[in-house]
C-alpha positions in Angstrom: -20.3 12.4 -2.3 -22.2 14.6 -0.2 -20.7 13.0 2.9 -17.3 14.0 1.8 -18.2 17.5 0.9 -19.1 18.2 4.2 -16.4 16.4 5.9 -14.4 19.1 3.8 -16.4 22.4 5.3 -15.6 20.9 8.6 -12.2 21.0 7.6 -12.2 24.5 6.5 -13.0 25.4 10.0 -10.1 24.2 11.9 -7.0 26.6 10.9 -4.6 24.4 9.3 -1.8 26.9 8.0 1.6 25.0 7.4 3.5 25.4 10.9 0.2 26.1 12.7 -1.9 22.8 12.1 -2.0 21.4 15.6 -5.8 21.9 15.9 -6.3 20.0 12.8 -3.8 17.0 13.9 -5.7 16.7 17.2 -9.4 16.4 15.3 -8.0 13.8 12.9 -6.4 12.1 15.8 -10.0 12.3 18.0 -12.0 11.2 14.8 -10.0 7.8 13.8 -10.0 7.0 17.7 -13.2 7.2 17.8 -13.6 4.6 14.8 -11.6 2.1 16.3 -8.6 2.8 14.5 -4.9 3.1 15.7 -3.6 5.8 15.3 0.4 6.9 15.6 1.7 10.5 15.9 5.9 11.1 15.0 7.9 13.6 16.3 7.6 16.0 13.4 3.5 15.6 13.4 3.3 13.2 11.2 0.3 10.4 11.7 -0.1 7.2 10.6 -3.9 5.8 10.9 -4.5 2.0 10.2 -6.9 -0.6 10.5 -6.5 -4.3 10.1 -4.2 -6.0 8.0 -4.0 -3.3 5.0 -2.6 -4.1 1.9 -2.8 -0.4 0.3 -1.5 3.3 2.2 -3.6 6.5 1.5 -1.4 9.2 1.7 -2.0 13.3 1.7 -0.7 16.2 3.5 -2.7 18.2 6.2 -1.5 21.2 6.1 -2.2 24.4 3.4 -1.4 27.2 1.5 -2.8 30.2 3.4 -3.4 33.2 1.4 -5.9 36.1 1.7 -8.3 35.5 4.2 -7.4 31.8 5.3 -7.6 30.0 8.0 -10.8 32.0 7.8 -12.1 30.4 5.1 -16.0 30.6 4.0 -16.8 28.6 0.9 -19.6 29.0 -1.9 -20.2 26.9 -4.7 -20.2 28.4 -8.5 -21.1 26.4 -11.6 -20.2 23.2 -10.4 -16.9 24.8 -8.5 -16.7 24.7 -4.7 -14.6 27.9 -4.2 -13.6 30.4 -0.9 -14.4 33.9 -0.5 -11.1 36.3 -0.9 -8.9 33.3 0.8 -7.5 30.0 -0.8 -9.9 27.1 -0.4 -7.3 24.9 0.8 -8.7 21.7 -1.4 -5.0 21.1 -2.3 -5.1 18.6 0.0 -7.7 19.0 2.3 -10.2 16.9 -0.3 -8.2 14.0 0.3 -8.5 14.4 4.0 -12.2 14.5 3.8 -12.3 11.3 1.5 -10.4 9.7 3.9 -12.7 10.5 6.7 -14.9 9.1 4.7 -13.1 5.7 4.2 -13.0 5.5 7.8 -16.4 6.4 8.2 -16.9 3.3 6.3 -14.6 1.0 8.5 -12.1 0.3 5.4 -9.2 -1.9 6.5 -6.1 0.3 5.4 -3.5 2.7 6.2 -3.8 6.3 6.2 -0.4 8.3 5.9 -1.2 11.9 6.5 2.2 14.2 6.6 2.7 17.6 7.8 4.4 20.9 6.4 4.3 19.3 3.0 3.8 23.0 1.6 6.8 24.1 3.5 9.4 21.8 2.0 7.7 18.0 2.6 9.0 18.3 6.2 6.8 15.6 7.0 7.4 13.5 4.4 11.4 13.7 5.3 11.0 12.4 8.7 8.4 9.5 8.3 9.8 6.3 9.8 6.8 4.4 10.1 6.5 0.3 10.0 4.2 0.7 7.1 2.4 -2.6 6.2 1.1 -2.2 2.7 2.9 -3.3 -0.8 1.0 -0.5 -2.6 0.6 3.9 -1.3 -1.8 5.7 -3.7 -1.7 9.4 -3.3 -4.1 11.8 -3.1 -2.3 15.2 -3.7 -3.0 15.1 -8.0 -4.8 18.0 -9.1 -6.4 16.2 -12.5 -9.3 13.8 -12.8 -8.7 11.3 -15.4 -4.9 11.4 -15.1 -3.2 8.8 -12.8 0.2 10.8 -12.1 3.2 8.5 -12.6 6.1 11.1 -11.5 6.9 14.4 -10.0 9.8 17.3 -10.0 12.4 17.6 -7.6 12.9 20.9 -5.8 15.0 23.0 -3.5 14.7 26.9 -1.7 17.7 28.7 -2.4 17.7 31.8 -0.2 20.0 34.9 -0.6 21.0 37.9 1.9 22.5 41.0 1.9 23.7 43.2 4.7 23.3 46.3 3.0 23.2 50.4 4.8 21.4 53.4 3.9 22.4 56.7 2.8 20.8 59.9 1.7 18.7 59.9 -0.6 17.6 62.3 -3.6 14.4 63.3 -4.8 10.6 62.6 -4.6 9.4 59.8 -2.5 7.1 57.1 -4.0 5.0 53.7 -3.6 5.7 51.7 -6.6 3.0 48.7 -6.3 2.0 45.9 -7.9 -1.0 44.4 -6.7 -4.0 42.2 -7.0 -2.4 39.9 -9.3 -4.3 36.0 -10.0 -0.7 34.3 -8.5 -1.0 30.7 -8.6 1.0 27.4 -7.9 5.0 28.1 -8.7 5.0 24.6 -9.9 1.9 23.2 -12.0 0.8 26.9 -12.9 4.3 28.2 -13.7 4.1 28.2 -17.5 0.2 29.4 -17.9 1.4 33.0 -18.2 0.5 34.1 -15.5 2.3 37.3 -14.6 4.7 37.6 -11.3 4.1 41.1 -9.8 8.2 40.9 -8.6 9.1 41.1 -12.5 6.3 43.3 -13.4 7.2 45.9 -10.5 11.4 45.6 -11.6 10.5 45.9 -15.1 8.6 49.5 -14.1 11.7 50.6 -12.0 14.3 49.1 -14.6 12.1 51.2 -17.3 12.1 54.2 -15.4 15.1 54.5 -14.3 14.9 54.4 -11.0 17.8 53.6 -8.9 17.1 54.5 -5.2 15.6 51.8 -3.5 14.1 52.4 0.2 12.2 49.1 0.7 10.4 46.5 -0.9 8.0 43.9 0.7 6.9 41.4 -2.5 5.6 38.0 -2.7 3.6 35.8 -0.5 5.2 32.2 -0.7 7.8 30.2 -1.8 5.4 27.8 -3.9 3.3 30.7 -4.9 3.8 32.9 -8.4 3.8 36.5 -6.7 0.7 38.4 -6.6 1.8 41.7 -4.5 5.0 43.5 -5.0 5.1 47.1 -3.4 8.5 49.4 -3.4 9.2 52.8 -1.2 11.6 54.5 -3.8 13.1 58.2 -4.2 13.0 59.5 -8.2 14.5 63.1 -9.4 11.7 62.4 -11.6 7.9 62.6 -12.0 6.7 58.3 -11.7 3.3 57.8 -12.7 0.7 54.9 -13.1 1.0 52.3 -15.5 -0.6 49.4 -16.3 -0.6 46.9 -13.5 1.9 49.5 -11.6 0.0 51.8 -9.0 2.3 55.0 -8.1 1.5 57.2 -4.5 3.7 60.1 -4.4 4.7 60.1 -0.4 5.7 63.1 2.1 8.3 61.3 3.7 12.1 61.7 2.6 13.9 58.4 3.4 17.2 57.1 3.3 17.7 54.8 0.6 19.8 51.4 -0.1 23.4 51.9 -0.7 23.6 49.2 -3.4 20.0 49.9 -4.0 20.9 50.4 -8.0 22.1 46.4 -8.0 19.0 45.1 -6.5 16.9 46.4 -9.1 19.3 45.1 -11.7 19.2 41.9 -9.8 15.4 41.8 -9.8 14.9 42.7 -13.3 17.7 40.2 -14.8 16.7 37.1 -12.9 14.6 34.4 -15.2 11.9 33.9 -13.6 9.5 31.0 -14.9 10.2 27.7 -17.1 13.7 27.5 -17.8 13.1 24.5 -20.2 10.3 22.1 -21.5 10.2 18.8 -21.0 8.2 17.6 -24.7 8.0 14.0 -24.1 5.9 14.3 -21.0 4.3 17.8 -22.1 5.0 20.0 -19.0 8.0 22.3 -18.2 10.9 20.6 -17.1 13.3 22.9 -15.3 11.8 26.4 -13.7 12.2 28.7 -10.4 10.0 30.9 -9.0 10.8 34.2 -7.7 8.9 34.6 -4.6 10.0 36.5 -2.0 11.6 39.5 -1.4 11.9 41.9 1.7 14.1 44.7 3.4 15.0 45.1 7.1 14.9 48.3 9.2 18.9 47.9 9.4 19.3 47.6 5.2 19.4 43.6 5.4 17.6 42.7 2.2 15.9 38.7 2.1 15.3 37.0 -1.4 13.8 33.6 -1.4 13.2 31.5 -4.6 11.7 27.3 -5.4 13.9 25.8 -7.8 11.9 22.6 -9.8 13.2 20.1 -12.3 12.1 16.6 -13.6 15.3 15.3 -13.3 18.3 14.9 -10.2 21.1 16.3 -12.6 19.3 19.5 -14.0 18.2 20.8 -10.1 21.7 20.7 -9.3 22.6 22.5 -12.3 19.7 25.1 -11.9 20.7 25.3 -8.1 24.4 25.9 -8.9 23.1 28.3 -11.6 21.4 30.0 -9.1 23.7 30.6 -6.3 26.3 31.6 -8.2 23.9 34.7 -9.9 23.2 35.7 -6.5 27.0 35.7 -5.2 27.8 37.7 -8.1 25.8 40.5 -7.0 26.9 39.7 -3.2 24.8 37.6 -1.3 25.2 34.8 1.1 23.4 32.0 -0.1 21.5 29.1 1.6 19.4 26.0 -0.4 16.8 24.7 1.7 14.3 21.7 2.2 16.1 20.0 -1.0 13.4 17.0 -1.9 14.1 14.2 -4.7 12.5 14.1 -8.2 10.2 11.1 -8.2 11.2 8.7 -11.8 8.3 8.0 -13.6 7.6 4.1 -13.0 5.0 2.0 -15.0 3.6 -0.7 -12.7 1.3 -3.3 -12.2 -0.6 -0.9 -10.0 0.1 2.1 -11.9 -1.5 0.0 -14.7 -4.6 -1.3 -12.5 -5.3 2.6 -10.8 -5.5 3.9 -15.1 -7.9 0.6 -15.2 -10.3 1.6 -12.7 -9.8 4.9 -13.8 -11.1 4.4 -17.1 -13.8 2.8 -15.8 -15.4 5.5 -14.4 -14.4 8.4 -16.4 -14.1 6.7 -19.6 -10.8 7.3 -20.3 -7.3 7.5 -18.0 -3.7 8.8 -19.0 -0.3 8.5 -17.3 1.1 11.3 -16.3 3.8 13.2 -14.7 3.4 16.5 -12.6 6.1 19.5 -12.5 5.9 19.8 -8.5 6.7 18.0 -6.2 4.3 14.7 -4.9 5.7 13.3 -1.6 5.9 10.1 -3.3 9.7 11.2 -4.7 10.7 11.1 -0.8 8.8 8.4 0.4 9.8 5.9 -2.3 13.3 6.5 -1.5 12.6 4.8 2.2 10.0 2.1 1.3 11.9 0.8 -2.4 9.4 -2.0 -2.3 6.7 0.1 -2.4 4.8 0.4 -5.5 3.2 4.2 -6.1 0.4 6.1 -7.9 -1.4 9.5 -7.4 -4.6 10.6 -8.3 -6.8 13.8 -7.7 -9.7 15.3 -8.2 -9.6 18.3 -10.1 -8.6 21.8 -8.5 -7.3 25.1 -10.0 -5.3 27.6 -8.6 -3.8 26.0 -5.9 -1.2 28.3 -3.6 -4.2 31.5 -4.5 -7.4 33.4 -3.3 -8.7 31.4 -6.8 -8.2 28.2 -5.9 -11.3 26.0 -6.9 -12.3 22.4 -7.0 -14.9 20.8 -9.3 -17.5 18.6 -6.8 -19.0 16.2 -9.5 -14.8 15.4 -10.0 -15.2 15.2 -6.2 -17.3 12.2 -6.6 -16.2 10.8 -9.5 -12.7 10.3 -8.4 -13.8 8.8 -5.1 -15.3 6.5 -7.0 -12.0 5.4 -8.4 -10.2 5.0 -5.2 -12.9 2.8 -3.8 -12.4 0.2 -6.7 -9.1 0.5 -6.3 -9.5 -0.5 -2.5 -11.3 -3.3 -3.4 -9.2 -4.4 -6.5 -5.9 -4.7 -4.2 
């Protein structure tokens, strides 16, 4: 195991934000070469390594979540948990990358599928064309030891804008501000309660009544429950701190938002969170996350939001949902980076991967995950493909929390290497 933990600090090192990974792509590239693999790079950065004549395909993503910090990135270790100083760790999926380095450390006939921009919208995972070899792709992108995941959401951005202009304003000047908040994965984290500072920060203005909106700058990702919301706003009345809410009384005077009045509105009516549980499988079954929002110097105002459901027919309901709430308060809207739910499907392999899993931890359960695994999309172009995913465990994914137990490290790697040799 230690080989693979330090195969993952080198990682760390080499800047891998999603849309900025090139450095990373050229190391793994150098480092299969140089083990006498073949290696095969796609127009959209995808790469395919491979060795032999493979029966089984390793797949992960490359890229990561930057927040705080990252790409700097300095790790520590904590009661069993590798975690990063004030950044995310980026073990979501950089673990798998260094157990793969490992494999090929070892010479292990087999493919490795490594796809780019996963974080972004599965860009990678879109494009990839490959003449893949193998009957069988396990991946690596599960976030529980012990749990051999089965199934996956679909998803889809839907983005809003307004062209909005400013007019005088009336009264005090303020930042409203929300920040500090835990955040966390708008997917796999979206029902543990954790707050979203855009609803905390409208609930404030909504209770206040404050209706003059200057700016706002909130939220950090699309996949991320918001951690920072902050709001320049004009008040005829005295604002003060409460709670979570931090309020600066400014000198400036500036113009505010014409329709300012309806944003907040907007912002405080929108359900963010689980829209419905799935009770069979035991995890939410629709949800959106309310991500981003941000003015313009000109009075153009941005909202971006990931939409998630376990099944084809309630994403388009939840999408259609969506865009129409949006055009009702005027907005152009755009969905984005749309990706396919992945079925749950009880295999052979499926059934052999919980196998080895129990093995080694003693106990295995099929499972299905409310975010999307690049197996959804890639199954629709190899249908003869059979598919599992496994994971070590890691927390907070998408946050400056994000940790990854080591002994699970180990553990699980010790499950993919009987499944290698079982296939």
């Amino acid at each position: 195991m230690s080989q693979i933990i330090e195969h993952f600090k080198t990682l760390t090192q080499i800047p891998h934000c999603s849309k900025e990974a090139d450095k990373l792509l050229d190391f793994l590239v150098n480092f299969a070469k140089k083990r006498n693999y073949n290696v095969e790079v796609d127009t959209v950065k995808n790469i395919l390594i491979s060795k032999g004549k493979p029966t089984l395909c390793l797949q992960a993503h490359y890229d990561m979540v930057c927040m705080g910090r990252a790409p700097e990135i300095e790790t520590y270790e904590e009661e069993g948990w590798m975690k990063a100083k004030e950044s995310s760790l980026g073990a979501d999926n950089g673990m798998a990358i260094a157990m793969m380095m490992q494999l090929m450390d070892e010479g292990k006939a087999l493919e490795f599928l490594l796809t780019s921009d996963e974080e972004i919208g599965l860009i990678g995972a879109n494009e990839v064309a490959f003449d893949l070899k193998s009957q069988y792709m396990l991946n690596l992108d599960s976030e529980d030891e012990a749990e051999v995941y089965i199934g996956c959401a679909g998803g889809a951005d839907i983005t809003a804008f307004k062209q909005d202009s400013y007019v005088e304003g009336k009264g005090d000047c303020y930042e409203v501000a929300v920040k500090g908040l835990v955040g966390g994965h708008s997917g796999v984290d979206i029902d543990k309660g954790i707050p979203s500072a855009i609803k905390v920060l409208a609930e404030y203005l909504n209770e206040h009544g404050v209706t003059q909106l200057a700016s706002m700058y909130a939220g950090e990702r699309r996949n991320s429950i918001p951690a920072n919301a902050v709001a320049i706003v004009r008040s005829e009345k005295a604002l003060k701190d409460q709670n979570e809410v931090t309020v600066r009384q400014l000198t400036e005077q500036p113009d505010v938002l014409a329709e300012g009045q309806k944003v907040i509105e907007l912002i405080h009516a929108f359900k963010h969170g689980v829209r419905a549980q799935n009770e069979t499988l035991g995890i939410p079954d629709v949800s959106i996350n309310l991500a981003i929002i941000s003015t313009d110097e000109k009075g153009g105002l941005s909202i971006e939001t990931s939409a998630r459901a376990m099944a084809a027919e309630a994403l388009e309901a939840l999408t259609v949902e969506t865009v129409a709430f949006f055009e009702a308060y005027g907005f152009s809207v755009k969905v984005e980076d749309k990706y396919p739910a992945w079925k749950p499907d009880v295999s052979a392999f499926t059934e052999l991967v919980s196998a080895e899993m129990k093995k080694v931890f003693g106990k295995s359960k099929l499972m299905a995950i409310h975010a999307g695994l690049e197996c959804g999309v890639i199954a629709e172009k190899y249908p003869d493909m059979k598919f599992a995913s496994i994971g070590p465990t890691i927390r907070y994914p998408h946050s400056t929390r994000e940790m990854v137990h080591i002994e699970s490290v180990g553990r699980t790697y010790e499950v993919l290497k009987a499944v290698i040799q079982s296939v």
